[in-house]
C-alpha angles and dihedrals in degrees: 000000000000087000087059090051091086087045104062076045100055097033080059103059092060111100115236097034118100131174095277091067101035079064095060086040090056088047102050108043098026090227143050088211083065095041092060090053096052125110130253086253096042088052086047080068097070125079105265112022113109136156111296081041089064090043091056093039090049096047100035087040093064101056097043113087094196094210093036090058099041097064093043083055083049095062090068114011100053108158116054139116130211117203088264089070116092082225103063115113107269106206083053083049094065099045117106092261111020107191111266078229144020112202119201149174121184139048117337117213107198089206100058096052078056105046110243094107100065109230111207116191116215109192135166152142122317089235109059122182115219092259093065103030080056087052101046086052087056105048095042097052093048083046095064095029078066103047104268131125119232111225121192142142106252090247121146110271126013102010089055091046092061102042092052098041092046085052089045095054092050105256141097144293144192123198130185127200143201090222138055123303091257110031104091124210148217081034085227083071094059086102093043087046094062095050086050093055089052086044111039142322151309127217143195140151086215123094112236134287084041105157116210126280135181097230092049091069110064092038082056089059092067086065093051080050106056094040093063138079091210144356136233129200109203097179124339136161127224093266099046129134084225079069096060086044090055092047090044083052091054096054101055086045099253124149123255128201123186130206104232117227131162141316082239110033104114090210103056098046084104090056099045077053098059098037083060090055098051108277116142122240133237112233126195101256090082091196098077083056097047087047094049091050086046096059094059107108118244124228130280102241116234144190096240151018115287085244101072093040122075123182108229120190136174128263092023117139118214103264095041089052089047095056085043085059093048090046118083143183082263110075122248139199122250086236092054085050096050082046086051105045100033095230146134122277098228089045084048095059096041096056081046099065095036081061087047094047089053090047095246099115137034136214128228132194111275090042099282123148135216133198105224 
């Protein structure tokens, strides 16, 4: 694994290949290491990669010495994990494009990369009204008073209301940034930067020395999303980049919950939005919400990364066994299935309710599956 490690470093840094196709590259050849050493026909074999993809691959490939790079990234970028590392979060680890590389400063809590400390996102608008920035206080600090972990971006507003009352209360915080790890913005957080550090992480799938821009911050909410168990909308309005994290939130099958506010409150337009999709609303007696987060199971620990497990059972044919390695304890979306195993969606559902029938899967409302 440690060899793989410059892999996942040197496949980044061609352009033209994210996260969603370093993942097929992963699948079908078992290893970055052999997908770099692959040739030019045996890559066309791989979704996604067409001809203007190979061009790039074959001219960029040439120049890039994958162990050599990797310890010049290492000089001053020295904390990150690639999927390849035991470390890395599992929960990010499952979602559809997971980040090459997680950059991070600050305290590292083994559990939580593991799940078994339950990490719950509170996001929101920038410009919160006092109704939701009281609110935010409140739920963050009954949520680490309770065990879990607040995760936000650093952002004004809510996301700042969060961070600081989660430290406050004692407890810790995750933030995750569209810049570098150790570029802070806004500027005003630079105090609030530092706690976090002492009380938590920070997080970024940019290497560091990253300024800010503006396309950098909602790609980052997919990773918000994908830490958490759940997420929660204090205040957001319909355009809002809490929006994109909830949506983000749908799609790898977590639970969001939505502080209701008024018809004609400008701010909460995004979350009356979001209530009338199915979101679940948070109500003032904070203990039904703390009991709901609560039930969620935590994760089985393991030794190493999903990806080098796979669970093999018997009687199984191929395709079935395929959709049962694309299927964990966290529940998915049929949609993200169909993303993970390539196939068809009609051959998808049919290998789902054979596993249901043997008692192997379960299925949630919204279409989201389980494996039991």
């Amino acid at each position: 694994m440690a060899v793989e490690r410059a892999y996942w470093l040197a496949w980044s840094r061609i352009s033209g290949i994210g996260p969603v196709l370093l993942q097929r590259l992963q699948e079908h050849f078992g290893t970055l290491k052999a997908a770099w050493e692959a040739s030019p026909a045996q890559l066309q074999a791989v979704d996604g990669f067409g001809f203007q993809t190979l061009e790039k691959v074959t001219r960029q490939r040439s120049r890039l010495h994958p162990e050599q790079l990797l310890t010049q990234h290492q000089e001053q970028n020295p904390n990150f994990w690639t999927p390849a590392d035991a470390e890395y979060p599992r929960l990010l680890l499952e979602t559809p494009s997971p980040p090459p590389l997680l950059y991070f400063r600050g305290e590292v809590e083994p559990q939580e990369n593991l799940g078994q400390k339950p990490l719950v996102a509170i996001v929101g608008t920038r410009q919160p009204s006092e109704y939701g920035i009281r609110w935010t206080r409140q739920i963050s600090t009954a949520l680490v008073k309770n065990g879990f972990t607040v995760v936000s971006g650093l952002a004004e507003g809510i996301d700042t209301e969060s961070h600081a009352a989660a430290i406050k209360a004692g407890g810790r915080t995750l933030a995750v940034l569209g810049t570098g790890v150790d570029v802070i913005y806004p500027a005003k957080n630079q105090e609030l930067y530092k706690r976090i550090l002492a009380a938590g992480l920070v997080l970024s799938e940019y290497p560091t020395q990253t300024p800010p821009d503006r396309a950098h911050f909602p790609r980052r909410n997919r990773i918000i999303a994908g830490l958490s168990r759940a997420v929660l909308v204090m205040e957001a309005p319909l355009k809002s980049g809490a929006l994109i994290t909830a949506n983000y939130a749908n799609e790898f099958g977590r639970d969001v919950y939505v502080l209701p506010g008024r018809l004609d409150d400008y701010p909460s337009q995004g979350c009356l939005k979001l209530l009338s999709q199915g979101a679940a609303p948070i109500l003032k007696e904070l203990d039904e919400l703390l009991k709901m987060l609560g039930a969620i199971p935590k994760l089985d620990s393991v030794q190493a990364s999903p990806q080098s497990q796979q669970l093999i059972l018997p009687n199984l044919s191929a395709e079935v066994q395929q959709v049962m390695n694309a299927i964990s304890s966290e529940p998915l979306s049929f949609d993200v299935i169909v993303k993970q195993t390539g196939m068809a969606a009609g051959a998808v559902a049919s290998a789902l309710l054979q596993l249901e029938l043997m008692g192997l899967v379960s299925q949630l409302p919204g279409m989201r599956y389980q494996r039991i």
